[in-house]
MIKE-996120 format. One record per residue (C-alpha): residue number from 1; residue in one letter; x, y, z. Coordinates in pm, whole numbers. Layout:
! MIKE-996120
rec k = NUM; r = A; xx = X; yy = Y; zz = Z $
...
This chain:
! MIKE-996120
rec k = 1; r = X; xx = 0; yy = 0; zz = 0 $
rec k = 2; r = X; xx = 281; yy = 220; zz = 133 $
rec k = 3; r = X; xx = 429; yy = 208; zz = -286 $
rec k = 4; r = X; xx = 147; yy = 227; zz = -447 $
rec k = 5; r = X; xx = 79; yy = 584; zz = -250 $
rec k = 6; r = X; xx = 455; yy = 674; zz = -354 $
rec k = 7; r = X; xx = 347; yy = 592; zz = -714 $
rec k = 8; r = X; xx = 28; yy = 810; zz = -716 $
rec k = 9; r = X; xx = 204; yy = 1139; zz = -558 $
rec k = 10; r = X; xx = 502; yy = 1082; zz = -828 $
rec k = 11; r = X; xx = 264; yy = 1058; zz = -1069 $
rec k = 12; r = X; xx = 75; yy = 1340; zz = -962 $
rec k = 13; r = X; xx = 407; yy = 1569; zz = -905 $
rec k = 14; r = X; xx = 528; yy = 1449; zz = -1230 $
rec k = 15; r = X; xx = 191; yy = 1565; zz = -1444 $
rec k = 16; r = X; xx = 249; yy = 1905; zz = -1252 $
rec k = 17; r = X; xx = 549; yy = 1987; zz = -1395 $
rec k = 18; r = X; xx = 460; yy = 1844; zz = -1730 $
rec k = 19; r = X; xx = 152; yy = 2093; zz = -1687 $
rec k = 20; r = X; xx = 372; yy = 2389; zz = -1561 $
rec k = 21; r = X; xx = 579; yy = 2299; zz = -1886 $
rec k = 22; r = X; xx = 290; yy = 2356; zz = -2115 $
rec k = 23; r = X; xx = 194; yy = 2693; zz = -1965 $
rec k = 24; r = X; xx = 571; yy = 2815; zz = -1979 $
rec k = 25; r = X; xx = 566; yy = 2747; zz = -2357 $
rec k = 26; r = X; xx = 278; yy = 2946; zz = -2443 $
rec k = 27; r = X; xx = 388; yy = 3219; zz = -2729 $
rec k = 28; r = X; xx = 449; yy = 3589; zz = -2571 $
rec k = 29; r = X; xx = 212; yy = 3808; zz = -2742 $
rec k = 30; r = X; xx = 298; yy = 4104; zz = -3009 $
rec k = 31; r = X; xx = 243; yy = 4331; zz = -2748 $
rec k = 32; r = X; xx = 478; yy = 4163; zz = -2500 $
rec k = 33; r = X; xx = 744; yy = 4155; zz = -2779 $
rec k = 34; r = X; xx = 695; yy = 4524; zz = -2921 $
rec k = 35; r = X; xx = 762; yy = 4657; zz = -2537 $
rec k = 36; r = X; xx = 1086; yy = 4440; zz = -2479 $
rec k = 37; r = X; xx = 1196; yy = 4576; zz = -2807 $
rec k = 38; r = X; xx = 1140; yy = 4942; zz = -2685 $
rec k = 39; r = X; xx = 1282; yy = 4870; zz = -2348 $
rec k = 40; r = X; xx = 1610; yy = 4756; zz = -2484 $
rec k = 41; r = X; xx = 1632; yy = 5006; zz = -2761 $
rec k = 42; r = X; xx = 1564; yy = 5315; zz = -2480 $
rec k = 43; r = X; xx = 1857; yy = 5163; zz = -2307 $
rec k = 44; r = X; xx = 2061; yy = 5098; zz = -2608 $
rec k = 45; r = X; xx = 2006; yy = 5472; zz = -2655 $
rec k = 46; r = X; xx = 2054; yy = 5590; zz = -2308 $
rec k = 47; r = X; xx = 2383; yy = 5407; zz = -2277 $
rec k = 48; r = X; xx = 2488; yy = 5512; zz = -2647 $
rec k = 49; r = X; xx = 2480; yy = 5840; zz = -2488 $
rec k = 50; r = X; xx = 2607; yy = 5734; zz = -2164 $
rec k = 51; r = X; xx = 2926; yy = 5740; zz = -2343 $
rec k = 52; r = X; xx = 2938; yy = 5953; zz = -2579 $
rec k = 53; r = X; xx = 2894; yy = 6226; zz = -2331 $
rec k = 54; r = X; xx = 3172; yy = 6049; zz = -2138 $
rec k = 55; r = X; xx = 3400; yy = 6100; zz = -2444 $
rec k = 56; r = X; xx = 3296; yy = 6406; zz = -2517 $
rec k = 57; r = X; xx = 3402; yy = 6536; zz = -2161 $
rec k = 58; r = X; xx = 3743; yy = 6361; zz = -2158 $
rec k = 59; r = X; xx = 3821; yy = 6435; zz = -2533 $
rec k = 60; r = X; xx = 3691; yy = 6735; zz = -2659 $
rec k = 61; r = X; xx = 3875; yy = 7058; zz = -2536 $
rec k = 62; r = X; xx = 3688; yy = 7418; zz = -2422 $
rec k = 63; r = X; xx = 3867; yy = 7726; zz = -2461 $
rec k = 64; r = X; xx = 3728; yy = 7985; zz = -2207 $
rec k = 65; r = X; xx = 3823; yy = 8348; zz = -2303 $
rec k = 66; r = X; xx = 3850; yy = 8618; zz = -1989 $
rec k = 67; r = X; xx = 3935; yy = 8982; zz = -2103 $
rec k = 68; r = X; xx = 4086; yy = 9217; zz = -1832 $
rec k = 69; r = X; xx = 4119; yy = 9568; zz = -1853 $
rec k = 70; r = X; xx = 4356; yy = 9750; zz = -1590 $
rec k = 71; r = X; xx = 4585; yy = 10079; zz = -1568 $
rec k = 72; r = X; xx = 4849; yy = 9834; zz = -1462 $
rec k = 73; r = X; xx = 4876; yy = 9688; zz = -1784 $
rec k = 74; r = X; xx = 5116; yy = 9912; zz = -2028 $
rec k = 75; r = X; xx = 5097; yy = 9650; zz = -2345 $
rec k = 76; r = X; xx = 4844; yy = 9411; zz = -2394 $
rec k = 77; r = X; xx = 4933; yy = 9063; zz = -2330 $
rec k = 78; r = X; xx = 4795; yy = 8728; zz = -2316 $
rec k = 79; r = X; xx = 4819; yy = 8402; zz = -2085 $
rec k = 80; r = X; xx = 4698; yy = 8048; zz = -2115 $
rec k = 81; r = X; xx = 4631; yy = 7877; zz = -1811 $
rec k = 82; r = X; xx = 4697; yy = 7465; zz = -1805 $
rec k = 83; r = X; xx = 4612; yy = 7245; zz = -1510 $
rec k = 84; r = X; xx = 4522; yy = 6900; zz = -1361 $
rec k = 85; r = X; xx = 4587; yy = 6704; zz = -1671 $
rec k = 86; r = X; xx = 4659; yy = 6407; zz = -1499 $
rec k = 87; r = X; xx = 4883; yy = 6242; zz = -1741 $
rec k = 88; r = X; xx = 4613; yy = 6271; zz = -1994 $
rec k = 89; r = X; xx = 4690; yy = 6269; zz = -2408 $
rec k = 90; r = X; xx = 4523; yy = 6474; zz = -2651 $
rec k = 91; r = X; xx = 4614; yy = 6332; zz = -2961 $
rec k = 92; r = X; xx = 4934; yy = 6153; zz = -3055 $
rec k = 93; r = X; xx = 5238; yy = 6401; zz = -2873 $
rec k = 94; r = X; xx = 4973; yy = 6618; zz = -2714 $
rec k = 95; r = X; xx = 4888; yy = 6731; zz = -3079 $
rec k = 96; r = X; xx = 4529; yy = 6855; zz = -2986 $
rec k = 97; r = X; xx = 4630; yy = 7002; zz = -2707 $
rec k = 98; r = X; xx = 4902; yy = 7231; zz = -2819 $
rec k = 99; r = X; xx = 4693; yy = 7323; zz = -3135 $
rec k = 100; r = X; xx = 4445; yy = 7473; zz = -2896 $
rec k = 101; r = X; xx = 4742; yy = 7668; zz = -2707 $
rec k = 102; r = X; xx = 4864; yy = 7801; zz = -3073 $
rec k = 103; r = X; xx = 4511; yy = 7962; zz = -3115 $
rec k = 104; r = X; xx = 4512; yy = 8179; zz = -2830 $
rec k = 105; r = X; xx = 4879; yy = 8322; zz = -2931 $
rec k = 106; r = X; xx = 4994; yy = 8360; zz = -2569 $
rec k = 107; r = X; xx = 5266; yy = 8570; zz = -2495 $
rec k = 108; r = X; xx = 5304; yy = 8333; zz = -2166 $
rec k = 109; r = X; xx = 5193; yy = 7947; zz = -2088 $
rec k = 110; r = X; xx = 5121; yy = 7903; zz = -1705 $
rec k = 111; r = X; xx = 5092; yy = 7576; zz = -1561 $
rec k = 112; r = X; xx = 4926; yy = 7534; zz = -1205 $
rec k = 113; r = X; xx = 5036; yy = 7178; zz = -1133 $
rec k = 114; r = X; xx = 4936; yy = 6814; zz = -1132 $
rec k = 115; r = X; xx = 5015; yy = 6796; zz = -1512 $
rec k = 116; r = X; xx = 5091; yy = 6422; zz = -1412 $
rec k = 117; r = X; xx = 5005; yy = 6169; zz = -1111 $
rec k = 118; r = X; xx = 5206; yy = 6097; zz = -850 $
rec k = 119; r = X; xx = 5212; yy = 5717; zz = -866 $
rec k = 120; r = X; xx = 5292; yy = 5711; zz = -1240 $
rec k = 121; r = X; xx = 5667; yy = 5687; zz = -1205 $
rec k = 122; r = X; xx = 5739; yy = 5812; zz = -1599 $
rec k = 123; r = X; xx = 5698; yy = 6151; zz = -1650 $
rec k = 124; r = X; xx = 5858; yy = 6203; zz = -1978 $
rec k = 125; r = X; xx = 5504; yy = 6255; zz = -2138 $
rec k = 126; r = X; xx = 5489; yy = 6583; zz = -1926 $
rec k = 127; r = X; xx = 5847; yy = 6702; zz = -1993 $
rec k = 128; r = X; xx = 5768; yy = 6621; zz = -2413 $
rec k = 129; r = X; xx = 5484; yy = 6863; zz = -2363 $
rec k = 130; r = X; xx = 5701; yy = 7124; zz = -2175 $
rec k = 131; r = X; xx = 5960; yy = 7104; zz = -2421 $
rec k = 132; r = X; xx = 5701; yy = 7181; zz = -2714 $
rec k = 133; r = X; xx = 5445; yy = 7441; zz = -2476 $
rec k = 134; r = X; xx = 5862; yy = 7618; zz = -2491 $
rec k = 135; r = X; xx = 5852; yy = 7615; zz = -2844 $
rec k = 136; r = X; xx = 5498; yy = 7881; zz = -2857 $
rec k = 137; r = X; xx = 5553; yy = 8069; zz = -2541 $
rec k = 138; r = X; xx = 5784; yy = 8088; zz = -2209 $
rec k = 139; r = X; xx = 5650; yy = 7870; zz = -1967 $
rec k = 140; r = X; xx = 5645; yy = 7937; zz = -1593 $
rec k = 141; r = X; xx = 5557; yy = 7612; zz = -1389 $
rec k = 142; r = X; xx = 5399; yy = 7594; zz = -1059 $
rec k = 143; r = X; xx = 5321; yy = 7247; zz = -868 $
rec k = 144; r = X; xx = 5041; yy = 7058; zz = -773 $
rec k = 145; r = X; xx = 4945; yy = 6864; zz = -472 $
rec k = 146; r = X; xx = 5060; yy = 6559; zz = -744 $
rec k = 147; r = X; xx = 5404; yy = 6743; zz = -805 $
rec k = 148; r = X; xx = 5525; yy = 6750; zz = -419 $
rec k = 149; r = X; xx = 5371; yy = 6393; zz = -372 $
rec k = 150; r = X; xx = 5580; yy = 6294; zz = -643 $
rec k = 151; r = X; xx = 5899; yy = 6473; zz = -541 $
rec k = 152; r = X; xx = 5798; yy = 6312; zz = -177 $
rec k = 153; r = X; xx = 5749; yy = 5964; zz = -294 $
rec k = 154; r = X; xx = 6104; yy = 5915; zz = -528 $
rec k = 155; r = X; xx = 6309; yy = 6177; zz = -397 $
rec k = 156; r = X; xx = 6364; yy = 6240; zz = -807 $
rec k = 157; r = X; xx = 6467; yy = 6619; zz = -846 $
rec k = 158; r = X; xx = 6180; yy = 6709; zz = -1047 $
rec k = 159; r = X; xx = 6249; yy = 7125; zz = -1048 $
rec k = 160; r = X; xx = 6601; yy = 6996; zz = -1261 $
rec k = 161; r = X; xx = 6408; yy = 6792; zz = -1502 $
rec k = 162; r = X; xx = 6121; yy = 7017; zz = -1582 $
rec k = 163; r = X; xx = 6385; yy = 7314; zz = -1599 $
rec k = 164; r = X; xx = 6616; yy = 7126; zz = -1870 $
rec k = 165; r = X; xx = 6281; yy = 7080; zz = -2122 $
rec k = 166; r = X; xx = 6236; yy = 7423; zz = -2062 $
rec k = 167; r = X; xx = 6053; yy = 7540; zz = -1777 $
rec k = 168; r = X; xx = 6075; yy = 7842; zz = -1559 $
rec k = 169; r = X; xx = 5967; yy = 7625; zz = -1195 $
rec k = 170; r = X; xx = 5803; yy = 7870; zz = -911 $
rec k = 171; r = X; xx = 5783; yy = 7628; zz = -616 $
rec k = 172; r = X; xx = 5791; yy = 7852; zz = -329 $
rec k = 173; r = X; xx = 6010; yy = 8094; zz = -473 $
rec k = 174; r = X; xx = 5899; yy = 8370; zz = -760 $
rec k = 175; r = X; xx = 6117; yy = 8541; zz = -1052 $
rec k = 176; r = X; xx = 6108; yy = 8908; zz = -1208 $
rec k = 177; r = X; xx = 6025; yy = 8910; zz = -1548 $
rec k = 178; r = X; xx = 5855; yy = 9130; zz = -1827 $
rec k = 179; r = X; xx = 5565; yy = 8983; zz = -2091 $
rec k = 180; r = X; xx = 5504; yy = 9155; zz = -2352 $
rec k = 181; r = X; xx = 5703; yy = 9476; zz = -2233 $
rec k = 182; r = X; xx = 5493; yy = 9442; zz = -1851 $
rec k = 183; r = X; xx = 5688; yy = 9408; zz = -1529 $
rec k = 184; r = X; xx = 5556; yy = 9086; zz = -1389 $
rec k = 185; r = X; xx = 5670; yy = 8888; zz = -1049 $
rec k = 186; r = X; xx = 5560; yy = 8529; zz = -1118 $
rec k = 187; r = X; xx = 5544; yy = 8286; zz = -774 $
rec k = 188; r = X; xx = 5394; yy = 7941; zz = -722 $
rec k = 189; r = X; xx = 5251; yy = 7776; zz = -403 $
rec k = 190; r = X; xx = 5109; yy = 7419; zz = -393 $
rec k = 191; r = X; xx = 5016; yy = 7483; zz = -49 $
rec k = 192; r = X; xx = 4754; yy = 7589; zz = 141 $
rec k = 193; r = X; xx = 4937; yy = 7914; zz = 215 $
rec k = 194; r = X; xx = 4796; yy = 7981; zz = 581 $
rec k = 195; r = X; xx = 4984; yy = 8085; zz = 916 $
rec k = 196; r = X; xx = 5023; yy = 7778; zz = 1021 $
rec k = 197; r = X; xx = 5289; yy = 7684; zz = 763 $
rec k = 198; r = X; xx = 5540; yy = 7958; zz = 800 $
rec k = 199; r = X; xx = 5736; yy = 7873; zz = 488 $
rec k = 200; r = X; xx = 5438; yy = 7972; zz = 313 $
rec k = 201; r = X; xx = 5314; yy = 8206; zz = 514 $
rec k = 202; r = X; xx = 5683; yy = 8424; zz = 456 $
rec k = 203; r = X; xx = 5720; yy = 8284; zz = 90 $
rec k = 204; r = X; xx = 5394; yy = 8505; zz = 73 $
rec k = 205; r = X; xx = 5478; yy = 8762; zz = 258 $
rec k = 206; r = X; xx = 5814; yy = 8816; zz = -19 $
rec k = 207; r = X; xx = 5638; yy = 8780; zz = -284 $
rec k = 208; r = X; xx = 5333; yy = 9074; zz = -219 $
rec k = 209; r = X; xx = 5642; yy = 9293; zz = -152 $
rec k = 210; r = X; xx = 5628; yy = 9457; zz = -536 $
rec k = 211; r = X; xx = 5526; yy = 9731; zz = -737 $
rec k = 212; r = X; xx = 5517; yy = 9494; zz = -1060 $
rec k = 213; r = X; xx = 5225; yy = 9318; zz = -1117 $
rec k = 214; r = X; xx = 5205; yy = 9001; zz = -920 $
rec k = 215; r = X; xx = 5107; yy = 8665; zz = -1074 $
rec k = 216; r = X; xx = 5068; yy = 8382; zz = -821 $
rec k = 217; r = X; xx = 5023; yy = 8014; zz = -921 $
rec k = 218; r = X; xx = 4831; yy = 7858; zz = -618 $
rec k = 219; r = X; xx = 4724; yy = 7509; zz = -753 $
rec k = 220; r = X; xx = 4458; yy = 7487; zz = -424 $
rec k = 221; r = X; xx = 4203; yy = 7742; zz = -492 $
rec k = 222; r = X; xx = 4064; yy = 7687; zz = -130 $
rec k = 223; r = X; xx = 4379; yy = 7841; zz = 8 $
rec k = 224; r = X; xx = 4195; yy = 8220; zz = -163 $
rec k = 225; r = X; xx = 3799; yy = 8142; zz = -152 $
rec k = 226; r = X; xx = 3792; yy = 7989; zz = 174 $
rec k = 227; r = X; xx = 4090; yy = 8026; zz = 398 $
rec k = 228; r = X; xx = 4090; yy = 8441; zz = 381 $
rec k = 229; r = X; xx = 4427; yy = 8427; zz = 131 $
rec k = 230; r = X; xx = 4248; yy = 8728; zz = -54 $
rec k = 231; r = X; xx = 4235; yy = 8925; zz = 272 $
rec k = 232; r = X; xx = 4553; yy = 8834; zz = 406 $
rec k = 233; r = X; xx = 4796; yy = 8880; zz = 113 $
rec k = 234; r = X; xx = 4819; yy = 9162; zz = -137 $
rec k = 235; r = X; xx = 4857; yy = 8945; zz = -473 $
rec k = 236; r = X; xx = 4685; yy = 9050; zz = -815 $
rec k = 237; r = X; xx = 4602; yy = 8755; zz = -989 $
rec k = 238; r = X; xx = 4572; yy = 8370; zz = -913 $
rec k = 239; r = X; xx = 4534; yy = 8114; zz = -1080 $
rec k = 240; r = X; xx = 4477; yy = 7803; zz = -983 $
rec k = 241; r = X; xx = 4278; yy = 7430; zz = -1043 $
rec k = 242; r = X; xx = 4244; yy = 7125; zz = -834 $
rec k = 243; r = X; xx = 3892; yy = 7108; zz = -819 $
rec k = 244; r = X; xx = 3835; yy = 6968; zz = -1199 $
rec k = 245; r = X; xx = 3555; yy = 7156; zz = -1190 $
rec k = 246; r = X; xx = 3376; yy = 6929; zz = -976 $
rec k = 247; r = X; xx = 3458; yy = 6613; zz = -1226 $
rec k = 248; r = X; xx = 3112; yy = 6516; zz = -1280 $
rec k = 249; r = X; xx = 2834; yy = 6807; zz = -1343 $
rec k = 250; r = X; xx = 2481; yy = 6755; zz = -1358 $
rec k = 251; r = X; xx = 2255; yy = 7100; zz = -1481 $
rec k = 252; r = X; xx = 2566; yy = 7311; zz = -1421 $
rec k = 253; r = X; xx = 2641; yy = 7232; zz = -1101 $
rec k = 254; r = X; xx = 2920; yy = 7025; zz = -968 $
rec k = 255; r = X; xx = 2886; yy = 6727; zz = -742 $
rec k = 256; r = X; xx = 3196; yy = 6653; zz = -606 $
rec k = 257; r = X; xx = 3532; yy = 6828; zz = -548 $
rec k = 258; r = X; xx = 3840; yy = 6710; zz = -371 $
rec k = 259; r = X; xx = 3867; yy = 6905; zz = -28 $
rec k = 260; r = X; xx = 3503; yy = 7050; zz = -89 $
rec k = 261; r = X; xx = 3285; yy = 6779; zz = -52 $
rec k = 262; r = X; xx = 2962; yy = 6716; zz = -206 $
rec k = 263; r = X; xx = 2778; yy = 6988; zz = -431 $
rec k = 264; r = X; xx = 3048; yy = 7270; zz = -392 $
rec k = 265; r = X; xx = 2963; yy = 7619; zz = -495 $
rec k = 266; r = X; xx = 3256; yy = 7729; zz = -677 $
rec k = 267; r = X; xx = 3443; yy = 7499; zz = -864 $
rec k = 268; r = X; xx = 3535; yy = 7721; zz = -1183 $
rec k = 269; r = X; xx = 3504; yy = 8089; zz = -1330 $
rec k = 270; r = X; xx = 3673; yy = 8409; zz = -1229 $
rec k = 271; r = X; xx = 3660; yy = 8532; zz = -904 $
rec k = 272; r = X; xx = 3728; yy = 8866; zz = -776 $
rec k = 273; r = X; xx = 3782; yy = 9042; zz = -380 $
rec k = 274; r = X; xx = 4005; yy = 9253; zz = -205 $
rec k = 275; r = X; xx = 4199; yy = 9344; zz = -536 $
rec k = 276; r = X; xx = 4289; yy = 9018; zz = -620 $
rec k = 277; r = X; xx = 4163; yy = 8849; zz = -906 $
rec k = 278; r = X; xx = 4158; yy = 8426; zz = -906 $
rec k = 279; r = X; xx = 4088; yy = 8233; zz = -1216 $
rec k = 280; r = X; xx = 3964; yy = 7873; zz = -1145 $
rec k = 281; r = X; xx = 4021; yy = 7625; zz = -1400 $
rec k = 282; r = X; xx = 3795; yy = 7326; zz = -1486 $
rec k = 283; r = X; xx = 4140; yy = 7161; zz = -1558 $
rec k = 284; r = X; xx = 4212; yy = 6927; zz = -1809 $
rec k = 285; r = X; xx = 4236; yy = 6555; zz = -1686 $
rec k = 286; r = X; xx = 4082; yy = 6401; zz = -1379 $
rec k = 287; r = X; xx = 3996; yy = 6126; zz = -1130 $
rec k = 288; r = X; xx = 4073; yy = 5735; zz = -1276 $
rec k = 289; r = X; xx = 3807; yy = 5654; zz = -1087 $
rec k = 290; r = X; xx = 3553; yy = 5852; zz = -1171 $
rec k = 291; r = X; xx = 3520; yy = 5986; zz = -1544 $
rec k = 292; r = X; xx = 3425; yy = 6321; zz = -1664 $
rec k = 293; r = X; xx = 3072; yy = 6389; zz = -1718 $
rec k = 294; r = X; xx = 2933; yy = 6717; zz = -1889 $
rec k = 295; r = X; xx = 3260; yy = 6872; zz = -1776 $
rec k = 296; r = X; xx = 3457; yy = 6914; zz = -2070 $
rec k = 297; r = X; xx = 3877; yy = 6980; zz = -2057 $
rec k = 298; r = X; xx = 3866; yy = 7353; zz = -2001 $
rec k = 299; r = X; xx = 4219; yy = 7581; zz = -2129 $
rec k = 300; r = X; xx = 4160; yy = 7901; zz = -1970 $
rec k = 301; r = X; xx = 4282; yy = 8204; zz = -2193 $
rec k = 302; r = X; xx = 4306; yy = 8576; zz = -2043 $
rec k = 303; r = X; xx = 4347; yy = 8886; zz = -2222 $
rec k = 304; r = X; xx = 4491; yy = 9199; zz = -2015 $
rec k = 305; r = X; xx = 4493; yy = 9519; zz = -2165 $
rec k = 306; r = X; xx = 4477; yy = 9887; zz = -2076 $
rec k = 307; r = X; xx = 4258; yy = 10127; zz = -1949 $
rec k = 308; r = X; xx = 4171; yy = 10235; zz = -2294 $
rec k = 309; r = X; xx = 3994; yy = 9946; zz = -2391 $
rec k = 310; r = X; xx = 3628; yy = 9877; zz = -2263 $
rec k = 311; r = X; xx = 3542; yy = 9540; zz = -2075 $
rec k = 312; r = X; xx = 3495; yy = 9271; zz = -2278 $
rec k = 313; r = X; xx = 3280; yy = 8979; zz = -2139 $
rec k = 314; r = X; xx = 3381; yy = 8588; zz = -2066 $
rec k = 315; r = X; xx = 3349; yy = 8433; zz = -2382 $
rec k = 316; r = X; xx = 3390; yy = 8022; zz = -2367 $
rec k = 317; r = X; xx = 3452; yy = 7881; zz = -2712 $
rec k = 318; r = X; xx = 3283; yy = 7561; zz = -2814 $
rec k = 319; r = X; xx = 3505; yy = 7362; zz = -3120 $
């Protein structure tokens, strides 16, 4: 009795399944089939874009124009502004990149640091381009958080290297110069440039200590906006980067920014109090971890000129 019980709920189990079987193979309907097809192809699309956006904010370079107008200024002159590249490559030996440079016809190429990353040993992509940025315009180099890392990490005497391809290197130290016919003093900080560091602190306190016009290459923006630099030291124009102008922006606005946090306000743009001037670059590389996104490569372009001229609005050029 016991087996032939056995037999009846195996049978029944096994004309379940069979059952089960017969519903699972029923045809899916047109309709079924038509909105599967749209589901994948709205994704197809989404992600198409995904990416393309991606690329286009990694790849595709924006030159933003600034235009100042000041009795300092005795001849007009021009200076391009490159930061945070990050070991990135436009084209094949940086081709985009220096075409872009050759359009704005600088009289002067300033470079605000972490042009490389610290834990790539080679750096010879960085000196190639400093060697050829030589070949359109003098180039004064500041570091980067990246720079002193690297210096920190291999003990490698990086101020040597990046002077033989060509480089004028303000680490902490500034030199008198003239562009275009103006008296400049050009300095470079990496720091944070606060009382608490007193190399800074008196590196800072030299360097306001000029009648020429004063050109300061502070690769930490924070050290001006937030940390009362503009109040504390007598300096006419900044320029800095470090905040990749947010790395990932969503309706203009950026969502994240090393040192900043979440959502920062100011990530890019020109900035003006207490007589000094800062221009904030969007930079030019970024994060390996997290990619660009509707934040394209920004090379910053300023125009000073005299009184005589009227003030011409930022201008950001779209190729």
């Amino acid at each position: 009795m016991r087996r032939r019980r056995k037999s009846r709920v195996s049978e029944n189990k096994l004309q379940y399944v069979r059952k089960g079987d017969m519903r699972a193979r029923k045809p899916t309907s047109a309709k079924a089939l038509c909105r599967r097809a749209i589901t994948l192809l709205l994704a197809g699309v989404f992600f198409l874009l995904l990416g393309a956006e991606v690329w286009r904010s990694t790849q595709c370079i924006e030159i933003t124009n600034y235009t100042i107008v000041s009795d300092s200024i005795e001849n007009d002159m021009t200076l391009v502004l490159l930061t945070d590249l990050h070991h990135h490559v436009f084209g094949r030996g940086h081709s985009r990149l220096l075409d872009a440079v050759r359009s704005c016809k600088p009289d002067a190429i300033l470079v605000a640091g972490d042009m490389f990353t610290y834990w790539d040993k080679n750096i010879d992509s960085t000196l190639y381009l400093v060697q050829e940025l030589v070949k359109i315009a003098p180039v004064y180099y500041g570091y980067g958080n990246h720079e002193a890392m690297y210096v920190e990490a291999t003990g490698a005497d990086l101020q040597a290297a990046l002077t033989a391809a060509g480089a004028v290197v303000v680490e902490l130290s500034y030199v008198d110069t003239e562009i275009a016919g103006n008296p400049v003093r050009i300095g470079g900080s990496c720091g944070y440039l606060m009382r608490e560091f007193p190399d800074q602190h008196f590196f800072m306190r030299s360097f306001e200590y000029t009648e020429r016009i004063s050109l300061l290459l502070a690769h930490r923006p924070e050290a001006f906006l937030s940390w009362g630099g503009m109040q504390r030291y007598s300096v006419d124009y900044v320029f800095s980067g470090h905040l990749h102008g947010g790395q990932a922006r969503l309706f203009g606005r950026a969502l994240y920014a090393p040192e900043s946090g979440f959502f920062p306000k100011i990530t890019d743009g020109m900035h003006t109090a207490y007589d000094t001037t800062l221009f904030l670059s969007r930079g030019l590389g970024g994060s390996n971890v997290v990619p660009r996104f509707f934040n394209r490569p920004e090379l910053v372009c300023i125009q000073f000129a005299g009184a005589q001229y009227q003030t011409a609005p930022q201008e950001t050029l779209r190729p």
